[in-house]
PAKEVEX-937281 format. One line per field, with one value per residue (C-alpha): x, y, z; residue number from 1; residue in three letters. Coordinates in Angstrom, 1 decimal, padded with zeros to 4 digits. Example, Ala and Ser with C-alpha at 12.3 -4.5 7.8 and 13.67 -1.06 7.14 Angstrom:
// residues 2
x = 012.3/013.7
y = -004.5/-001.1
z = 007.8/007.1
fike = 1/2
fitor = ALA/SER
//
This chain:
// residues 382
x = 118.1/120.3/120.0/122.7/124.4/127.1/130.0/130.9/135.2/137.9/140.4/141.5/138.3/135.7/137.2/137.5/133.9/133.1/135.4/133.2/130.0/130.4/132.0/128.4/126.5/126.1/126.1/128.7/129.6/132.8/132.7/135.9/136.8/140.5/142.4/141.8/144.0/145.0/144.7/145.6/145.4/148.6/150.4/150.0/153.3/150.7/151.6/148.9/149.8/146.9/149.1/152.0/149.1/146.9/149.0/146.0/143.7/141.5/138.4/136.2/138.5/141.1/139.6/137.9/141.7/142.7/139.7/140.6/144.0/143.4/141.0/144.7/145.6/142.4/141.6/145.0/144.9/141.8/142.5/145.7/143.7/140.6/143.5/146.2/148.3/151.0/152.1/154.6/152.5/155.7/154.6/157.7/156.5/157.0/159.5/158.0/161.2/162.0/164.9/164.0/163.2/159.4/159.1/159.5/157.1/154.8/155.6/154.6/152.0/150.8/151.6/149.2/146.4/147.5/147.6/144.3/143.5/146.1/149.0/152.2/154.7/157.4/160.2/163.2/166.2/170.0/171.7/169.0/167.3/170.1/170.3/166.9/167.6/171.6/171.6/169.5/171.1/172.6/170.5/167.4/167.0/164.3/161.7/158.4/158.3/154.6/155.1/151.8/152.2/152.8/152.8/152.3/153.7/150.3/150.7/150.6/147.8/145.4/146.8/145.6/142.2/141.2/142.0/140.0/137.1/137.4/137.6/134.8/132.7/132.6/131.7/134.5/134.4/137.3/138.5/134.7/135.5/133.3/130.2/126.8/123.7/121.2/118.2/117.2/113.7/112.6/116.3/119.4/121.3/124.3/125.6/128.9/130.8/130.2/126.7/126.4/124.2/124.5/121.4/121.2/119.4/122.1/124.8/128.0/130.0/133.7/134.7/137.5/138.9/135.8/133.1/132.7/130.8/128.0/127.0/124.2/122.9/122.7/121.0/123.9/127.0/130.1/133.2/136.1/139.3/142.3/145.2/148.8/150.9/154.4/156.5/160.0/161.9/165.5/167.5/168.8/170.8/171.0/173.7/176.0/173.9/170.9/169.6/167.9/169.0/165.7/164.1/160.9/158.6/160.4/158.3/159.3/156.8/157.8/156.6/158.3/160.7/159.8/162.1/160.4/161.1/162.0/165.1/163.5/163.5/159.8/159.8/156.9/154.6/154.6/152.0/149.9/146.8/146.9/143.8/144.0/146.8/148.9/152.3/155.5/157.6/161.1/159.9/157.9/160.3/162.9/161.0/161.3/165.3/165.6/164.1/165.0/168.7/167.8/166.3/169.0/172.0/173.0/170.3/172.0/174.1/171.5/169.4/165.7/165.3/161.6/159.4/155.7/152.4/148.8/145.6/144.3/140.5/140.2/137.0/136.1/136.9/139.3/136.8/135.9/132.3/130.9/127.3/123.9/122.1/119.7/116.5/117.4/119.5/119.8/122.9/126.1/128.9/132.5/134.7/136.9/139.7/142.6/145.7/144.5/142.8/144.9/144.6/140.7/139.8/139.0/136.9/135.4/134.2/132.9/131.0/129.6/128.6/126.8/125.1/123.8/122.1/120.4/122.2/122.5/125.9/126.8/126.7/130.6/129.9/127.3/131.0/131.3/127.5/127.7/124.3/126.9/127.8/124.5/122.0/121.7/119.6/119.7/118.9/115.3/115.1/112.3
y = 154.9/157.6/161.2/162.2/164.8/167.3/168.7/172.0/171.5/169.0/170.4/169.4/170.9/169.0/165.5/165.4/166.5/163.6/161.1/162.2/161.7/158.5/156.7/158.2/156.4/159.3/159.0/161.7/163.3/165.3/167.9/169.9/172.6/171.1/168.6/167.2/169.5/171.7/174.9/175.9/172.2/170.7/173.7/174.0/174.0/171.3/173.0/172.2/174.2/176.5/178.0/179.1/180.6/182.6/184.1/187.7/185.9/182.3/183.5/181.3/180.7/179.8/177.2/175.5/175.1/173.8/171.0/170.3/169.5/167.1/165.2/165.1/161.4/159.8/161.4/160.9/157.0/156.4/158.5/155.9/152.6/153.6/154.9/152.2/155.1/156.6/159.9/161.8/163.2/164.4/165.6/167.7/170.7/174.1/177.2/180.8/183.1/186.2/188.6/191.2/192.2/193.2/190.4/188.3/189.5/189.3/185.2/185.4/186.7/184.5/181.7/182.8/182.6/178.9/177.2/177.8/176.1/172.8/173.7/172.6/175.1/177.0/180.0/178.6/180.3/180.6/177.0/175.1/177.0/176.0/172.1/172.2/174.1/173.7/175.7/178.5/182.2/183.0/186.3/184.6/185.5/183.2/181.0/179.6/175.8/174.1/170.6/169.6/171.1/169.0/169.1/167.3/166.6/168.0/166.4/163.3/164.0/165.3/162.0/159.9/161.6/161.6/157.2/157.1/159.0/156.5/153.7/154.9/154.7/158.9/159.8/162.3/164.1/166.7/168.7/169.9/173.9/175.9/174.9/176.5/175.6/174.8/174.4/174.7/173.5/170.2/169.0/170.5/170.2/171.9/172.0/171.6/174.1/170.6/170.8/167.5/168.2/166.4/165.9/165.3/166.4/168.5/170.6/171.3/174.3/173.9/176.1/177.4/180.9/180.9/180.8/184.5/183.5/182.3/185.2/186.3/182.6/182.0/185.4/186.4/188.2/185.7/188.3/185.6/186.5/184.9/185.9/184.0/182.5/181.6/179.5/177.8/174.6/174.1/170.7/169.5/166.3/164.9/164.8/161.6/161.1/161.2/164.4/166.6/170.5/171.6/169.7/171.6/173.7/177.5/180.4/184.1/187.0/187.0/182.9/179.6/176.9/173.5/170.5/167.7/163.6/163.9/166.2/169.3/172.6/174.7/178.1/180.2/182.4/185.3/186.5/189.1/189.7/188.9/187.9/184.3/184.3/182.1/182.5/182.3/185.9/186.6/189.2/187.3/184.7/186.9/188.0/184.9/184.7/188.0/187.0/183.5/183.6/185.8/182.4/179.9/181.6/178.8/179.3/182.6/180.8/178.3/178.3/177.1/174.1/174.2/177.5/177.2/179.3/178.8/180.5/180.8/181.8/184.9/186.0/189.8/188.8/186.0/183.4/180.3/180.1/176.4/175.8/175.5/178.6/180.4/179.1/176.8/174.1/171.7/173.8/173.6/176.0/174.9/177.3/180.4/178.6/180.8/179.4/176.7/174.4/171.3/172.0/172.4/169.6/167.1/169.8/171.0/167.8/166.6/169.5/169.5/166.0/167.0/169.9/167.2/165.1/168.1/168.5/172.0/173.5/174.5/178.8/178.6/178.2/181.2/182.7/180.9/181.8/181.5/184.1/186.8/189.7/190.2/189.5/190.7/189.7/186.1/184.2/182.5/179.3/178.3
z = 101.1/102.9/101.2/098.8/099.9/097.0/098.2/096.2/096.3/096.9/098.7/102.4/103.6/101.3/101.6/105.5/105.5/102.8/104.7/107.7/105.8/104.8/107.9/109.1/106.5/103.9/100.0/098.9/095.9/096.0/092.7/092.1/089.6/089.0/091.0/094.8/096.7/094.2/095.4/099.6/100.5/098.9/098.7/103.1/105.5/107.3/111.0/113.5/116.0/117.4/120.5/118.6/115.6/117.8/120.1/120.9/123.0/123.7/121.2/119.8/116.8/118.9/120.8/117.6/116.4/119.8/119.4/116.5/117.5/119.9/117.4/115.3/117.2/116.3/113.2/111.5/112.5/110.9/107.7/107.5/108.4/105.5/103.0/103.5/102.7/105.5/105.6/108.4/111.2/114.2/117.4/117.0/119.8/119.0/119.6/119.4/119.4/121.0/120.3/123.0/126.5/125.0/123.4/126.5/128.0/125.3/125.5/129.3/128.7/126.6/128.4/130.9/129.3/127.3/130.1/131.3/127.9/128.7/127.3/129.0/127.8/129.2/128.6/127.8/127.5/127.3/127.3/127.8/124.2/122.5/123.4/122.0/119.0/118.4/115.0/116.5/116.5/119.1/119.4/120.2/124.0/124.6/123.1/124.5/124.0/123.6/123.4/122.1/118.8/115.6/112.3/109.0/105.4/104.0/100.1/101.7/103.8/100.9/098.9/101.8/102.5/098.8/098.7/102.0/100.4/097.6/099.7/101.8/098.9/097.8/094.6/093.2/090.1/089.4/085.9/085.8/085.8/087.3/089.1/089.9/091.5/089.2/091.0/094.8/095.1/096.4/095.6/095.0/091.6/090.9/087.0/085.4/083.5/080.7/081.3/083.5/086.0/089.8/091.9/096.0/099.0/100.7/099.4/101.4/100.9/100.8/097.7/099.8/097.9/095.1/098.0/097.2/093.7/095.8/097.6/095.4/094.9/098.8/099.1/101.9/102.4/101.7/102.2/101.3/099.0/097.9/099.8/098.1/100.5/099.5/100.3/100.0/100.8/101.2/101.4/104.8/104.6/108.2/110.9/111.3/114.6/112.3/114.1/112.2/111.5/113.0/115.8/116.1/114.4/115.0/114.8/115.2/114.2/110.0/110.2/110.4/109.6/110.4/109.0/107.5/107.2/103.8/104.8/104.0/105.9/104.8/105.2/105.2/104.5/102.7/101.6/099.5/097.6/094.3/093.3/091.8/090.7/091.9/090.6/092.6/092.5/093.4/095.6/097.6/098.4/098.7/101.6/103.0/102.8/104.6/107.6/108.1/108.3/111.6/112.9/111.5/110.3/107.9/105.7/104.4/102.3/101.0/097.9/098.2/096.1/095.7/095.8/095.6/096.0/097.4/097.3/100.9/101.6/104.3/105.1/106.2/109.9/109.5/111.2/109.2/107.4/109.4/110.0/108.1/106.0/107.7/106.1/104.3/106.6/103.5/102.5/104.6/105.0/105.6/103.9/104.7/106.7/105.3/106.9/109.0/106.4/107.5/111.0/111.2/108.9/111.7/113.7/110.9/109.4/112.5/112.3/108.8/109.7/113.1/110.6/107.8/111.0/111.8/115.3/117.0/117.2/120.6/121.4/120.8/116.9/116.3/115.8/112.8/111.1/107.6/107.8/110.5/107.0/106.5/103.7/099.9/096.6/096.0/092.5/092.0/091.0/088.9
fike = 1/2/3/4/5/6/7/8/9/10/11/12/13/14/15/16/17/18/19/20/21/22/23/24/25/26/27/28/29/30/31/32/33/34/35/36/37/38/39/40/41/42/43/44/45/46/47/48/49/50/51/52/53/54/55/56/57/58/59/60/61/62/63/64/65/66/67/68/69/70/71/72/73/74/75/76/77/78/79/80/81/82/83/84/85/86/87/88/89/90/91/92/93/94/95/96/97/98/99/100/101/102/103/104/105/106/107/108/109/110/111/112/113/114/115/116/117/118/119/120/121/122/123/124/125/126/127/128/129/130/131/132/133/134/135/136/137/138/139/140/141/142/143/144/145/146/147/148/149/150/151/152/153/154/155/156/157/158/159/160/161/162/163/164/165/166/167/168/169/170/171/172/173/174/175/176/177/178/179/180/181/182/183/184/185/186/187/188/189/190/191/192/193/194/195/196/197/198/199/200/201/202/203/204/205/206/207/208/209/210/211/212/213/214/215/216/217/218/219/220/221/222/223/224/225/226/227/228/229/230/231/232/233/234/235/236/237/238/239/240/241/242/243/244/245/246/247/248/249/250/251/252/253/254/255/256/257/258/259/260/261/262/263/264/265/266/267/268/269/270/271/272/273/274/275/276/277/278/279/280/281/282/283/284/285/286/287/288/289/290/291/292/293/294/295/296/297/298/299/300/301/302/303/304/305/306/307/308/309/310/311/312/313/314/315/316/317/318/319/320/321/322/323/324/325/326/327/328/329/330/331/332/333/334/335/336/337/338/339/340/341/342/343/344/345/346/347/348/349/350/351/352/353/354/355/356/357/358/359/360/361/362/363/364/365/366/367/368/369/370/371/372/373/374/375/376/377/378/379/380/381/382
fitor = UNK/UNK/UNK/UNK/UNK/UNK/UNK/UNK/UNK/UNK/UNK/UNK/UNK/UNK/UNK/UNK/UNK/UNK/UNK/UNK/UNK/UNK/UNK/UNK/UNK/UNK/UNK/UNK/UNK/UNK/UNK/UNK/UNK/UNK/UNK/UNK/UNK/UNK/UNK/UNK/UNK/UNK/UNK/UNK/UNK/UNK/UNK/UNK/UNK/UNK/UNK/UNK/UNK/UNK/UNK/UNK/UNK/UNK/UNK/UNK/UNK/UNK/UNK/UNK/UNK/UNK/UNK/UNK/UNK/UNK/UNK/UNK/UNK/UNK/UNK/UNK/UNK/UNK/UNK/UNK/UNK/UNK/UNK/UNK/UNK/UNK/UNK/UNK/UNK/UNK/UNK/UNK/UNK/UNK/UNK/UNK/UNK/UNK/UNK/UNK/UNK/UNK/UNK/UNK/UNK/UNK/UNK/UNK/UNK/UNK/UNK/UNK/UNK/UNK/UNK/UNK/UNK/UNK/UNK/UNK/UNK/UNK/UNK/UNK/UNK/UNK/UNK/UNK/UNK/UNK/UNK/UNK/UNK/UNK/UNK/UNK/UNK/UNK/UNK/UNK/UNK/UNK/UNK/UNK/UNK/UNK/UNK/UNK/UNK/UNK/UNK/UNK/UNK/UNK/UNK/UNK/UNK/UNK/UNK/UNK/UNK/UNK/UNK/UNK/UNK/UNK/UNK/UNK/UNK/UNK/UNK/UNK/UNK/UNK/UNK/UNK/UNK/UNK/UNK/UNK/UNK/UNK/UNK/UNK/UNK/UNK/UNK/UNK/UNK/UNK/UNK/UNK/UNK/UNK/UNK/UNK/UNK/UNK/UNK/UNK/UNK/UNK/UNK/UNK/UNK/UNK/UNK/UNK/UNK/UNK/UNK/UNK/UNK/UNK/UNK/UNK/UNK/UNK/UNK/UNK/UNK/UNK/UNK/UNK/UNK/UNK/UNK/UNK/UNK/UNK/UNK/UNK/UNK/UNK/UNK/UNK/UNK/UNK/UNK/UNK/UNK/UNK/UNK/UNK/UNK/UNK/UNK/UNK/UNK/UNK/UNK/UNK/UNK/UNK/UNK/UNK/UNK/UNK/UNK/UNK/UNK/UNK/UNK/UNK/UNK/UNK/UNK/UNK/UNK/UNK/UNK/UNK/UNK/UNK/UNK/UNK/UNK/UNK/UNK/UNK/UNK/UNK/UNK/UNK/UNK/UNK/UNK/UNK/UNK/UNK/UNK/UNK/UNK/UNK/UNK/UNK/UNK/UNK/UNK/UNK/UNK/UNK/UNK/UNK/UNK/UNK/UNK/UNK/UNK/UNK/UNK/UNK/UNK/UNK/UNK/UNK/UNK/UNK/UNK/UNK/UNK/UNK/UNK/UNK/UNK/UNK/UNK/UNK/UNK/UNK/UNK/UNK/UNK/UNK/UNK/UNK/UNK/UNK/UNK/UNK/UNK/UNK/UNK/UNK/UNK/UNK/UNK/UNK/UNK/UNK/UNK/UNK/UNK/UNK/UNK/UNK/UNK/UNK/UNK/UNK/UNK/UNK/UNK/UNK/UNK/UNK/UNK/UNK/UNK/UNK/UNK/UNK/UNK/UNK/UNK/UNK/UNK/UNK/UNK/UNK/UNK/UNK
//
């Protein structure tokens, strides 16, 4: 019989690398503290768009976002066909604004270097902006447009990826509080805040914010907080033509607004730290409103409808934790993707997966070393 393997959380992460698991023949138990995709997961814009993201340089981090967007086409498909569940996935493209002479060149820049990497994008400016982007401001000088960006309606997603888990035959248990590993001797077995106790052979990370809690169990350095992202959503009735008010996903350098199939314009993020708690504040969504009438002026006298709050995991140096423990390669990391959880879900599970079957990682990953803060005291397990 195939080993059993436990995955520590239930969020975005956790069931693409169970869905991953079992397509490859895995028994998998998914154990969450609350709900699937309660936390960072359902609370996402669900923007998968790495060029428009990372805009410093092509570092490693960059290009595992950029694989794990072009796994997106594939990867979506099949989380549809297992589910029987449909969600909106719009290869919308992308606008990344600029208001000034500096910031121009800042874009072409960056262009440079994206194209070396595939991207087809180009500054566009003046009239031919606007046809893209009717509602735009008019101070917007330029914008560079990257096509093969998309996005997502991320609720749906986690929706669909938690009945494909089921359907794929994944053990999930949620409303379980906290849970710790028990024992890590010839097996693992992680206990309930209840007391139940789960047994396997392998345990997979993905505890997203809380990975922290496990530094001194693993023996090793896990620098990830809880950094609350806000974010609001306004309503935006089509046009006669049935043209939307947006057309792409618009960035500028406070964040985004990307419109939506069920006529909603997100805004996002702000963010702060504030522990876990994950309570919406006028402040922070204030800060919102002040800067996206500068990108769409007719949001100034709009009211966001909706207004919601996530808890997203940073680490130290705001790479991902993926790969197995040093010396000990029955326990898994895939946790720490602040941001970009919907995004690097295909990559990452593919990964995870590629871990469990005891397959090296390619150099690229060693950026990514659960083992790379260092070691401290660990727990002994009798």
């Amino acid at each position: 019989m195939s080993e059993r393997i436990l995955i520590m959380g239930g969020g975005v992460i956790g069931l693409s690398c169970a869905l991953e698991l079992a397509r490859r023949g895995r028994r998998v138990t998914v154990l969450e503290a609350n709900r699937c995709g309660g936390q960072a997961s359902g609370a996402a814009a669900g923007m998968l768009a790495p060029f428009s993201e990372n805009t410093d340089g092509p570092d490693a981090f960059f290009q595992l976002c950029l694989r794990s967007l072009r796994l997106y086409p594939e990867w979506q498909a099949e989380v549809k066909r297992l589910s029987g569940l449909d969600f909106e996935y719009t290869n919308s493209g992308s606008l990344y604004v600029a208001y000034h002479e500096a910031d121009m060149l800042a874009l072409q820049g960056r262009l440079l270097w994206q194209r070396q990497y595939g991207s087809t994008g180009r500054i566009v400016e003046g009239d031919e902006l606007f046809k893209l982007e009717p509602l735009l401001s008019r101070n917007a000088l330029a914008a560079l447009h990257t096509p093969e960006e998309s996005h997502l309606y991320a609720p749906d997603y986690v929706r669909a990826l938690e009945q494909a888990c089921r359907n794929a035959g994944v053990d999930i248990a949620e409303r379980l509080g906290k849970v710790t590993v028990a024992e890590r001797g010839n097996g693992i077995s992680l206990r309930a805040a209840d007391g139940r106790r789960f047994e396997g052979d392998r345990l997979l990370v993905c505890s997203g914010a809380w990975a922290g809690e496990l530094s001194e169990t693993f023996g090793i350095r896990i620098p990830v907080y809880p950094i609350r992202g806000q974010i609001c959503a306004y309503e935006a009735d089509r046009a006669p033509t049935g043209a939307r008010l947006v057309e792409h996903m618009v960035f500028c350098s406070q964040g985004y607004v990307v419109a939506k199939e069920n006529n909603t314009l997100v805004c996002g993020a702000s963010e702060d730290v504030a522990g876990f708690d994950s309570t919406v504040t006028e402040k922070g969504i204030e800060r919102l409103r002040k800067w996206n009438k500068r990108l769409f002026p007719f949001l100034e006298s709009r009211e966001p409808f909706h207004r919601w709050a996530g808890l997203r995991p940073s680490t130290q140096d705001g790479f991902p934790l993926i790969g197995p423990l040093e010396g000990d390669e029955r326990v898994i990391f895939a946790a720490g993707h602040y941001r970009n959880g919907i995004l690097l879900s295909p990559v990452t599970a593919k990964l995870a997966a590629d871990c469990a079957e005891g397959k090296r990682l390619e150099p690229l990953y060693e950026a990514f070393s659960p083992d790379r803060f260092g070691r401290r005291a660990s727990v002994h397990f009798s």
